[in-house]
C-alpha positions in Angstrom: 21.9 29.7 14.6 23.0 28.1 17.6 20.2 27.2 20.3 20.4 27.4 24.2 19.4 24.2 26.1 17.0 25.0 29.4 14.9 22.6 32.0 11.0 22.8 32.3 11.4 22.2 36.2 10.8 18.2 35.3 14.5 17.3 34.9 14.1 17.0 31.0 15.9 19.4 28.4 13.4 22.1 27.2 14.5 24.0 23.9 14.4 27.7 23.7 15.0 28.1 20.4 12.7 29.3 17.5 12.1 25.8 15.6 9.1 27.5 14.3 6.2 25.7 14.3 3.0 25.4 13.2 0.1 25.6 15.9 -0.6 22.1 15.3 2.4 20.5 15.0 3.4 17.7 17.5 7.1 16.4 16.6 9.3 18.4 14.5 12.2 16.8 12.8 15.1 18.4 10.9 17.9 17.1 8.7 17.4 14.0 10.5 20.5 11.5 9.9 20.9 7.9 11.4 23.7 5.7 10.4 25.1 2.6 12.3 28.6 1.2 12.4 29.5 -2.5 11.8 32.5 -4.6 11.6 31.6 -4.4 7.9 31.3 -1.1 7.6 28.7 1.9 8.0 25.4 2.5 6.9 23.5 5.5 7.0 19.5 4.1 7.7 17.7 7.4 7.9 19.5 10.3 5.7 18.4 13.9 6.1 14.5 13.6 7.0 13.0 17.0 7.9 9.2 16.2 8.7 6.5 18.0 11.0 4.1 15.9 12.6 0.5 17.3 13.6 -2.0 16.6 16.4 -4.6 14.3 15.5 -3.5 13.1 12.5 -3.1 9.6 11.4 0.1 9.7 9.6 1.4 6.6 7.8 5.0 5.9 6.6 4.9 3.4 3.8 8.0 1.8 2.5 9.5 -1.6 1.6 11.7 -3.7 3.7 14.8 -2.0 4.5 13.7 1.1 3.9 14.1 2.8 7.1 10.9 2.4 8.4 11.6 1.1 11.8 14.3 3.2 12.0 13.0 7.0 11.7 9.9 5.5 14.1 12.5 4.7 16.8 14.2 8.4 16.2 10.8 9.9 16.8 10.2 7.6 20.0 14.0 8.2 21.1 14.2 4.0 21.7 17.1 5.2 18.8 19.8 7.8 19.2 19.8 10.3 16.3 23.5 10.8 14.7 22.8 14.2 13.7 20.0 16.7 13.1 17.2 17.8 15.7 13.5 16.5 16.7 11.8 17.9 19.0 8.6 17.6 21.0 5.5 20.4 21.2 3.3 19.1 23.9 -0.2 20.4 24.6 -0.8 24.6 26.2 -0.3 22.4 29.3 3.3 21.7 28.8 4.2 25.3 29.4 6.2 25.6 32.2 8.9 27.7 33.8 9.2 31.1 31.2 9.1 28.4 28.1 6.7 26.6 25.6 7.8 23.3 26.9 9.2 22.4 23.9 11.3 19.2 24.5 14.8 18.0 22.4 14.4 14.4 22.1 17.8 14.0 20.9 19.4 15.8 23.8 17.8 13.8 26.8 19.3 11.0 28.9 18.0 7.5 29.0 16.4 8.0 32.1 14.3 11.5 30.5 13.8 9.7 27.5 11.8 6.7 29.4 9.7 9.3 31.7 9.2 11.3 28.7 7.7 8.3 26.9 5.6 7.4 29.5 3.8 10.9 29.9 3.4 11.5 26.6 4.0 8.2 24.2 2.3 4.9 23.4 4.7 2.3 21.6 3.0 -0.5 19.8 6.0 -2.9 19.1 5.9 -5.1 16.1 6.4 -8.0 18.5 4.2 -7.4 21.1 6.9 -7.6 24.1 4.3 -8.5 26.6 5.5 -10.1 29.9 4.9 -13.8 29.7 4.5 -14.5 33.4 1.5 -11.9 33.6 -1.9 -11.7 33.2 -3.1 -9.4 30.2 -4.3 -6.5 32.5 -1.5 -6.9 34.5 0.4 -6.1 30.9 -1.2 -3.2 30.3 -1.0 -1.5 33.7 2.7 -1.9 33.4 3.6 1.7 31.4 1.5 3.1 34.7 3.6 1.5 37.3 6.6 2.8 34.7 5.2 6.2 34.8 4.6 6.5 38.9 0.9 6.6 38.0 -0.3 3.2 39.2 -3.6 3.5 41.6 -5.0 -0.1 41.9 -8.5 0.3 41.3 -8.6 3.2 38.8 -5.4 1.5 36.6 -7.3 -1.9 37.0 -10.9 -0.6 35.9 -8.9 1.2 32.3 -7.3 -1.7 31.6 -10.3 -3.5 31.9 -12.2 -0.8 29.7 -9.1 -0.9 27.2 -9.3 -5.1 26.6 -12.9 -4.3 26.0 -12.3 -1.8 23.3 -10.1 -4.1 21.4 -12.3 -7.1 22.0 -10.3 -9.4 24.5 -12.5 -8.6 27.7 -13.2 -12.4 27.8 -9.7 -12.8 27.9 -8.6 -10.1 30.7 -6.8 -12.8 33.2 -5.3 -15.1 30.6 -1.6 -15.4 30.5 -0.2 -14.0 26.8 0.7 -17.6 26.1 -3.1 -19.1 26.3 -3.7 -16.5 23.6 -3.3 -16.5 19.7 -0.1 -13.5 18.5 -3.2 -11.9 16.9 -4.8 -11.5 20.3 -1.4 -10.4 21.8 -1.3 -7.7 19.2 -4.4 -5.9 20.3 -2.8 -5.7 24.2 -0.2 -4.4 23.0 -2.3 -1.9 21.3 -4.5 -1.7 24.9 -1.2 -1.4 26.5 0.2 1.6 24.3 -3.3 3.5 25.3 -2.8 3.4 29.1 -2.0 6.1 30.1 -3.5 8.1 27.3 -0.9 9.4 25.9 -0.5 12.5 22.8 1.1 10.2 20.2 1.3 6.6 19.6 3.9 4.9 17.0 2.5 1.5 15.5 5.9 -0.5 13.7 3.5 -3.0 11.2 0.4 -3.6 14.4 -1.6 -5.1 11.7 1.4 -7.2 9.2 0.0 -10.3 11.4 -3.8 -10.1 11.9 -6.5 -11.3 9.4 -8.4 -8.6 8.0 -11.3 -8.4 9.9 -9.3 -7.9 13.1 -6.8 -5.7 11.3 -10.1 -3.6 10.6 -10.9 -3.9 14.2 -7.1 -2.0 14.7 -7.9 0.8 12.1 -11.4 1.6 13.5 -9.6 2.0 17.0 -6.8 4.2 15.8 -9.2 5.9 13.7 -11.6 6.7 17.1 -8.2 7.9 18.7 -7.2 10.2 15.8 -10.8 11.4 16.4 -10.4 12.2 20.0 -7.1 14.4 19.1 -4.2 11.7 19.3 -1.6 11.7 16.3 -0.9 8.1 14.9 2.3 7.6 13.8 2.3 3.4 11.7 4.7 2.3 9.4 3.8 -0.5 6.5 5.3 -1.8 4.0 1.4 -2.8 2.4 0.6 0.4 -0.3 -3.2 -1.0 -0.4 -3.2 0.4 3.2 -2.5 4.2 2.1 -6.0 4.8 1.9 -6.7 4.2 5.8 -4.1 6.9 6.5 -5.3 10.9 6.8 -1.7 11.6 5.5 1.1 9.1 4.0 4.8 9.1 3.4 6.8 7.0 1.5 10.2 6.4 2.5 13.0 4.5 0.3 16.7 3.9 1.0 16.3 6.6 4.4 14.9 9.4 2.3 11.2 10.4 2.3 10.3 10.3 -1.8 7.3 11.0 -3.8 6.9 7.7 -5.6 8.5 4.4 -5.3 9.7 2.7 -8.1 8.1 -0.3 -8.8 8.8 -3.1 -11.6 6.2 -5.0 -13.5 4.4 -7.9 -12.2 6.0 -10.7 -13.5 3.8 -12.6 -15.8 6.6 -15.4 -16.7 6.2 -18.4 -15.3 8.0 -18.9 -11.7 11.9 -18.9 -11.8 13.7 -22.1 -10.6 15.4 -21.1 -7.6 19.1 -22.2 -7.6 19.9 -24.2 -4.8 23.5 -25.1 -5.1 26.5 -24.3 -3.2 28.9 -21.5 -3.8 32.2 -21.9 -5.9 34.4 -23.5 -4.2 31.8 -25.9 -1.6 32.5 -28.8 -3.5 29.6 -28.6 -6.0 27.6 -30.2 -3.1 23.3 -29.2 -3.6 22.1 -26.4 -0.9 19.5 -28.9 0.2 20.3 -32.8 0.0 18.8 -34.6 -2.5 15.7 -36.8 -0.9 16.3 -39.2 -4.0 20.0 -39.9 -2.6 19.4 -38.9 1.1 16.4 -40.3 2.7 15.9 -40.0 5.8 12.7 -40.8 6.2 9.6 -43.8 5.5 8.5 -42.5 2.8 5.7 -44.9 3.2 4.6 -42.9 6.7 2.7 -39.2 6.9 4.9 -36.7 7.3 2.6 -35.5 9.6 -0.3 -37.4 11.6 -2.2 -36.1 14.4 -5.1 -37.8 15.9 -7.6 -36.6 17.6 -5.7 -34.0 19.6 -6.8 -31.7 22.5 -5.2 -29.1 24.1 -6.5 -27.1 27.2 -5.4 -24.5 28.8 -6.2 -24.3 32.4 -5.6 -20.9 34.5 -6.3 -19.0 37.3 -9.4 -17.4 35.4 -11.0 -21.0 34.2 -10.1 -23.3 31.6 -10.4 -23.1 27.9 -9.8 -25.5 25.0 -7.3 -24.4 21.9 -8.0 -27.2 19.9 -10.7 -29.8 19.8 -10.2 -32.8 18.4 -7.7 -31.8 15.4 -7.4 -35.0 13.0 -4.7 -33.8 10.4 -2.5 -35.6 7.7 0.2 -33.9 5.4 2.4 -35.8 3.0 6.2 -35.7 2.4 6.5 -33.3 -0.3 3.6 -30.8 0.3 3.0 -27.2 0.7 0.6 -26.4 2.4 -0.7 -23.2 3.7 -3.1 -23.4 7.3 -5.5 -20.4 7.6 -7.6 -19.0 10.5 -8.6 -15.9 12.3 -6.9 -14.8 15.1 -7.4 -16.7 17.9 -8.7 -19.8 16.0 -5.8 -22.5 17.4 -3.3 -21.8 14.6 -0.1 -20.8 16.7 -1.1 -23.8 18.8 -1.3 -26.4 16.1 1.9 -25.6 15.3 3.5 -25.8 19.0 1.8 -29.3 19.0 3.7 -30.7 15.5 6.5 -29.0 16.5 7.1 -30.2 20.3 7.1 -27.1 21.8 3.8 -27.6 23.6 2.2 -30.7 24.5 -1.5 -31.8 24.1 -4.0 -32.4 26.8 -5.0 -35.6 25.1 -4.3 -37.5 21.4 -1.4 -38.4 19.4 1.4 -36.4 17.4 3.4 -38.3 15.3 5.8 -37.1 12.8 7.4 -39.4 10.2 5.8 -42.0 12.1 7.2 -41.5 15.5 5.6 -40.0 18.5 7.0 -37.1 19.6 5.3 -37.0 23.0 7.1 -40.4 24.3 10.7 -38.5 24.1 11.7 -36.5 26.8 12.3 -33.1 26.4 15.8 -33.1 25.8 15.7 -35.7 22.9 12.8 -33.9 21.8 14.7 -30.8 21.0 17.7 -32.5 19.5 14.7 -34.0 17.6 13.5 -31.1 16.7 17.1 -29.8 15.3 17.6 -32.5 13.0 13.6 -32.9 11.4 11.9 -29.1 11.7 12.7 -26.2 10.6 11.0 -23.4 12.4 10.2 -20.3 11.4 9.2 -17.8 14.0 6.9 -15.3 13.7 9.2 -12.5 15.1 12.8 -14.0 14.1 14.4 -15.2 17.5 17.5 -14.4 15.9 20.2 -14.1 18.8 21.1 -10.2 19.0 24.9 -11.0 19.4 25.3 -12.8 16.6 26.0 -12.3 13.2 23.5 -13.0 10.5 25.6 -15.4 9.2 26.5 -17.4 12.8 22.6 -17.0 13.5 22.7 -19.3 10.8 25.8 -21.2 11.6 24.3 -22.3 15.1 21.8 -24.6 14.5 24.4 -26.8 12.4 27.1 -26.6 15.5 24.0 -27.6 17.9 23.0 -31.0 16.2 26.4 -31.1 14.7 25.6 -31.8 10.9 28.1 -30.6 8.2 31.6 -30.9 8.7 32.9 -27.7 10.7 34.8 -26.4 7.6 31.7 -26.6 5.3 29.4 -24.8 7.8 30.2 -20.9 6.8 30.3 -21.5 3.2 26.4 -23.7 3.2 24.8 -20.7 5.8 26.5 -17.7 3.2 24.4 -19.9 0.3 21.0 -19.8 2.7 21.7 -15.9 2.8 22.3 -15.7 -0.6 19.3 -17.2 -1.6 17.5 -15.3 0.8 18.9 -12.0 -0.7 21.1 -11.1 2.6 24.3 -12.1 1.4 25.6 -8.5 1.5 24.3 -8.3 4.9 26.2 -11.7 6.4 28.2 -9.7 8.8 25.7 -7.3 10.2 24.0 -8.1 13.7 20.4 -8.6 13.7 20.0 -5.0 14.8 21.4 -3.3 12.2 19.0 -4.6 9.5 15.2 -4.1 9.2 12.6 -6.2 10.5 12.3 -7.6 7.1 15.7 -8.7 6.6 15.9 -10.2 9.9 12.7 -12.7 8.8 14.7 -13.9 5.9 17.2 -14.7 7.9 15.2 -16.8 10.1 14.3 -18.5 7.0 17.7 -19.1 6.1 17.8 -20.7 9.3 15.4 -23.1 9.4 17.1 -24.4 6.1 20.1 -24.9 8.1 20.3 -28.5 8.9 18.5 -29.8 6.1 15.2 -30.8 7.9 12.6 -32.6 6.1 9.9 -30.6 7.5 9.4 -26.4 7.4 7.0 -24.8 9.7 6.5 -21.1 9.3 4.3 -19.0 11.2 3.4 -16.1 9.4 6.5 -16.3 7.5 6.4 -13.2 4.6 3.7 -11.3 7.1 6.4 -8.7 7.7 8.0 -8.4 4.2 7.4 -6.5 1.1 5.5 -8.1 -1.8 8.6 -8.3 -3.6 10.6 -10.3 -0.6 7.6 -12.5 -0.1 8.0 -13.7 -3.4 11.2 -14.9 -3.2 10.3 -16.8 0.4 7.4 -18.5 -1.7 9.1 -19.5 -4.5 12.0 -21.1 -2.3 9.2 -22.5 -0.4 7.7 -24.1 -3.4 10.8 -25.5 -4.5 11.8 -27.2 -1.1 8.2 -29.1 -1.6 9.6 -30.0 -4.8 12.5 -31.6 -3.7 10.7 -33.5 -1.4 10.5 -30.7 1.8 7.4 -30.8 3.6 6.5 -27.2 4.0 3.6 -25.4 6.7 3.0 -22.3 6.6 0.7 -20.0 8.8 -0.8 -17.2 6.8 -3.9 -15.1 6.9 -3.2 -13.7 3.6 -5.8 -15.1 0.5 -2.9 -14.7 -2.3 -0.6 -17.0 -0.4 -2.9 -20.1 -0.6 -3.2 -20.3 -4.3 0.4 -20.9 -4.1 0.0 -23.7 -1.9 -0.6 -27.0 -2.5 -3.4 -27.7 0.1 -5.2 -25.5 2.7 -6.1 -26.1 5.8 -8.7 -24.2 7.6 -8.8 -24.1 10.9 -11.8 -22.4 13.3 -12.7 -22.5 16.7 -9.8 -25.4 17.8 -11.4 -27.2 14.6 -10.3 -28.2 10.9 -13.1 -27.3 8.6 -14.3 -30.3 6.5 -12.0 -29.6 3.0 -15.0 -30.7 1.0 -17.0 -27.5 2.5 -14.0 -25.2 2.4 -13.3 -26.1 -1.6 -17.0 -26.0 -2.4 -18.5 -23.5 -0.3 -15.6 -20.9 -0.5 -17.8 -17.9 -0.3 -18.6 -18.8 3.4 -17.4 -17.4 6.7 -14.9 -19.4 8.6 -18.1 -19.8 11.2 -20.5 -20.7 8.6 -18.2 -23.7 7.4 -17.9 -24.7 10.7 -21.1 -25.1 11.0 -21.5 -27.3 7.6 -18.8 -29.6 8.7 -19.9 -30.2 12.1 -23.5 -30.9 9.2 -22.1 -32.9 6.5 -22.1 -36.6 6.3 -19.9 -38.2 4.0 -20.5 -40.7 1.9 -18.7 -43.0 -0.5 -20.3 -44.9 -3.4 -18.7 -47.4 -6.1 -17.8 -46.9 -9.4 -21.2 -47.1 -11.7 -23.5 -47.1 -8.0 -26.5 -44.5 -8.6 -26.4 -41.5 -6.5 -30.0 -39.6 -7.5 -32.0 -41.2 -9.9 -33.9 -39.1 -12.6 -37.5 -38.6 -11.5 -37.1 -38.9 -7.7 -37.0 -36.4 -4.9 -33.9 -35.1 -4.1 -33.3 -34.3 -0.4 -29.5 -33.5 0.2 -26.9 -30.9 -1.4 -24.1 -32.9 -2.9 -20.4 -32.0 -2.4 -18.1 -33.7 -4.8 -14.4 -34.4 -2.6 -12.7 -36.6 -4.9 -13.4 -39.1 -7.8 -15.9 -37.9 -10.6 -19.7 -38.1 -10.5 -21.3 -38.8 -14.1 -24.7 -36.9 -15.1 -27.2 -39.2 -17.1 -29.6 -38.1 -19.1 -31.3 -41.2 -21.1 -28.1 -42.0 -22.6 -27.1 -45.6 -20.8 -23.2 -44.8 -21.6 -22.7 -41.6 -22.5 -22.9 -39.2 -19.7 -24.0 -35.4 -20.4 -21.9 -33.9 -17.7 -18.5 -35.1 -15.9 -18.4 -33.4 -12.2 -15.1 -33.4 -9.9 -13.4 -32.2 -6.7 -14.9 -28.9 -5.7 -18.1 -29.2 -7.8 -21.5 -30.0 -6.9 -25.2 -30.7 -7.7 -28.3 -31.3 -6.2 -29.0 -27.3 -6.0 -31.5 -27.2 -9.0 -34.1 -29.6 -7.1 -33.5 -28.1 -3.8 -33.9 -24.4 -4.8 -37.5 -25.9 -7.1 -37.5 -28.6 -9.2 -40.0 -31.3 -8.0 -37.6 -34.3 -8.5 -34.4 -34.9 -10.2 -33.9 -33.5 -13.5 -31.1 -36.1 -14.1 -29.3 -39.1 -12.8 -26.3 -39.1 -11.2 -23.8 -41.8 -11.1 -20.2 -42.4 -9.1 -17.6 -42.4 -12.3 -15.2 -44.9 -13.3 -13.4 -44.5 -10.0 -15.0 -44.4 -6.4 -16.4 -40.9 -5.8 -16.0 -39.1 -2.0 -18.9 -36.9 -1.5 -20.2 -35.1 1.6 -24.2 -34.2 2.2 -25.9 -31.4 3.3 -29.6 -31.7 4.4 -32.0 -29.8 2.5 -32.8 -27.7 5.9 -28.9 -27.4 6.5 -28.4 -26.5 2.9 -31.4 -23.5 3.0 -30.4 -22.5 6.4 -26.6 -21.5 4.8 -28.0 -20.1 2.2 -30.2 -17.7 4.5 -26.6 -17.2 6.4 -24.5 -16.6 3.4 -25.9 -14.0 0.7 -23.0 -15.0 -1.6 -23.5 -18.1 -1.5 -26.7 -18.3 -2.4 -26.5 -15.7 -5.1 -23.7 -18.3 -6.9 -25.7 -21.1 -5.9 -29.2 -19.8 -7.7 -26.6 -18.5 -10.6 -25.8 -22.1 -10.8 -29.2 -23.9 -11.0 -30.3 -21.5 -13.6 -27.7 -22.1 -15.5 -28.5 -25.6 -15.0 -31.8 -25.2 -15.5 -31.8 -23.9 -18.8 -29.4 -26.4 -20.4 -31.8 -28.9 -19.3 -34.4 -27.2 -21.0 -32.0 -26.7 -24.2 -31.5 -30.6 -24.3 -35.4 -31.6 -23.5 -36.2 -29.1 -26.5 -33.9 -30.7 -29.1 -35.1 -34.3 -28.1 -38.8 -33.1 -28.5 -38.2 -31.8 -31.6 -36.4 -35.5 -32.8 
């Protein structure tokens, strides 16, 4: 049936058709197609969707990378062109206009319709925030108002305001995005999207790069808004999340599905990732050899920062990022730094990396201060010894995936020019995107394009890997692979950082680092105190006071009071119980003691003695060590656990020796 094309009396195309809808139905989409041309080739992204969308619900489209996630949300939005099929738009009663419903073709508008369309009726939440660097963060959300023709100074200024306030960043309101954490940018982009209250808002992954208790923070906003009558429209590629949604859809190869098809977990042990070159690159290894290439003291930290400060000063005050930071990190480690949103991650790493510089202290990286180099050596610097890994790609849209990987090698001019193409197509391989060398950075999913910054940062064979929420936009599947390659870099010698806020990620990792408030939590607190907020150890580390003893030197003594909680960091503490040799218990890293006298014993029911080797321990107080365990419920519950435990064996052993 073929459809007549009418205005509403705004300028944009009204249908006049019968799509027939239901009463609640918001976008309508029918036999859907998207497919995008390449020098390679074509490939069809979305293929025949047909969906209805209703008011107020939160609807979620769940799918892995490469999907078509992104895709059929940029249809619905119109920021895509559709190749064939129709969507269309049912706004409120109060759309009707003119003889017709109001009902609006997306496909069929102009750019310019398109753009007032969206700003009447749309709120996009972009997977990289795309705020405006050189303005204030209520500023950035009164800009779809000044879009829309809607700006009025003191009633745009006074919703922002409320808006920031709603998704926690009121303190923040006249910061700059920079002085903020990409956590804290993701909520004004959320702010942002609600300006001008609009009937739908899409979401492309607004939580893939939060911690969980802000990602909650996101869900119990959207859920307020679904509430109030606004349809939510997020895509994810995390399944756990299907729950949070009032409706899901799966999507897989463009094609909404029932199921996806998973494979087992693996439960062999961890492939070894092959790192050599293609046939034909003269049998050269992917990554040089640090055994045969060194080019670095080995004898020096790969990274060393001492006592480094960074404020931020700005038209709204002044506010410090990072206080103090004292960090070391060997050649060959992998180590995983954790934190909420806002707690100085993103910073930390523009200080080890060069981009920023510190207020005070020292940043030295394989031994050399960074900070003495100008600018322009320290970004040839840069080329040679990091790899970055940016949280939202910075690939360059003009370029191939293949020359996006190319270009780092032309800049510092490593690798012969003829060996170049044939070492980036064994990064994309390795990656998984060697059918996808040829493609531009827009014509593969957000997913895709991460590994290829990956690939990257591998490019000129630095000795150190920073990587800033580096699988936080992939599938579980792809994330694997980015671990495992990361793991085998450290084993070759690579030093390798990554940002996460994701648990399962760290127990990969060599090392974590926690960092809270501009602060590095004391690791003695973090590995024995687990169960503790990121505030709480905080706390205990700004508490503890460490203290080393000698091999054989008594720590607590059976018989007399016992007035601190004991932390072991590293050597081995020996438990004595009348035996003059043969200790009863051997404790190491992560373990403790001292809890059974502090929680009721009298005096100590044993003594304690450094091992064979100096032992590193770190003290609570006995009013520090019952004021955490009023803080920390879990902690305490494990912690009494423990000293019963304790308690009874001591009573198992007194027993038998009574009895001899």
């Amino acid at each position: 049936m073929k459809h007549a094309v009418t205005t509403n009396g705004t300028g944009l195309k009204a249908w006049s058709g019968d799509p027939s809808p239901t009463a609640s139905t918001i976008i309508q989409m029918r036999d859907v197609v998207k497919t995008y041309k390449t020098g390679a080739g074509s490939f069809t992204a979305v293929n025949r969707v047909s969906l209805d969308i209703g008011r107020g619900e939160f609807l979620g489209i769940v799918g892995k990378s490469g999907a078509g996630k992104t895709t059929l949300l940029n249809l619905i939005s119109g920021v895509s062109r559709l190749t064939s099929g129709k969507i269309l738009f049912f706004p409120p009663d109060n759309g009707r206009k003119n003889g017709t419903d109001g009902t609006l073709s997306i496909g069929e508008m102009n750019q310019d319709q398109l753009a007032a369309w969206r700003g009447s009726n749309m709120g996009i939440v972009y997977q990289s925030f795309e705020l405006m660097p050189q303005l204030n963060l209520v500023s950035n959300i009164m800009m779809p108002q000044e879009f829309a023709g809607t700006f009025q100074p003191g009633v745009s200024q006074k919703r922002a305001l409320e808006l920031l306030d709603i998704v926690g960043l009121i303190d923040h309101a006249y910061k700059l995005p920079a002085h903020i954490s990409g956590g804290q940018k993701q909520r004004v982009a959320i702010a942002r999207a609600l300006i001008n209250n609009p009937a739908i808002i899409v979401a492309d992954e607004p939580t893939g790069s939060l911690d969980t208790a802000t990602a909650d923070a996101i869900f119990a906003i959207f859920a307020r808004l679904v509430e109030n009558g606004t349809t939510v429209v997020m895509v994810t590629h995390d399944m756990e999340l299907a729950t949070r949604f009032s409706r899901r859809l799966i999507i897989s190869d463009g094609e909404l599905v029932d199921e996806l098809v998973e494979t087992a977990p693996n439960d062999k042990p961890e492939e070894h990732i092959d790192l050599t070159m293609p046939d034909g690159a003269h049998g050269e290894t992917l990554l040089s050899n640090v055994a045969t290439n060194v080019r670095h003291d080995l004898s020096q930290p790969a990274i060393e920062l001492k006592n480094v400060v960074k404020t931020y000063v700005n038209a709204a005050g002044s506010f410090t990022a990072l206080r103090g930071i004292d960090l070391e990190i060997g050649y060959g480690q992998f180590v995983a730094l954790v934190g909420k949103s806002g707690s100085g991650k993103s910073t930390l790493l523009n200080m080890l990396t060069g981009i920023d510089h510190p207020t005070s202290g020292e940043v030295r990286i394989g031994g050399k201060d960074i900070y003495n180099m100008s600018e322009s050596k320290r970004a040839l610097w840069r080329g040679h010894n990091v790899g970055i890994v940016f949280q939202f790609f910075q690939l360059l849209p003009t370029l191939s995936l293949l020359e996006n990987t190319i270009l780092p090698m032309d800049y510092c001019n490593v690798y012969s020019y003829a060996d170049r193409p044939a070492r980036a197509m064994a990064l994309l391989k390795m990656v998984g995107l060697e059918e996808h060398a040829y493609d531009l950075p827009a014509n593969v999913s957000n997913g895709q394009q991460q590994a290829a910054a990956i690939a990257r940062s591998l490019a000129t064979d630095p000795p150190i890997i920073v990587a800033d929420e580096p699988t936080g936009n992939l599938d579980s599947r792809s994330a694997d692979v980015v671990i495992r390659v990361f793991r085998e870099l450290a084993a070759q010698g690579k030093t390798i950082l990554i940002v996460t806020h994701d648990p399962s990620l760290t127990s990969r990792t060599d090392r974590t680092v926690i960092i809270a408030d501009g602060e590095i939590i004391d690791p003695i607190v973090a590995g024995t105190l687990p169960s503790l907020d990121h505030a709480q150890m905080l706390h205990a580390t700004h508490q503890i006071k460490r203290q080393r003893y000698s091999p054989g030197e008594a720590i607590i003594r059976r018989g007399e009071p016992v007035n601190h909680f004991f932390m072991i960091g590293s050597g081995q503490a020996e438990v004595m119980d009348g035996h003059p040799t043969q200790p009863i218990a051997r404790l190491s890293g992560n373990q403790f003691f001292g809890e059974v006298e502090l929680l009721g014993a009298s005096t100590a029911m044993a003594t304690v003695r450094a091992g064979q080797t100096p032992v590193e321990l770190g003290l609570l107080s006995r009013e520090e060590f019952h004021a955490l365990m009023q803080d920390s419920p879990a902690t305490a519950a494990l912690l009494r656990d423990v000293a019963a435990a304790r308690m009874q064996e001591n009573l198992a052993r007194d027993h038998v020796e009574a009895v001899r």
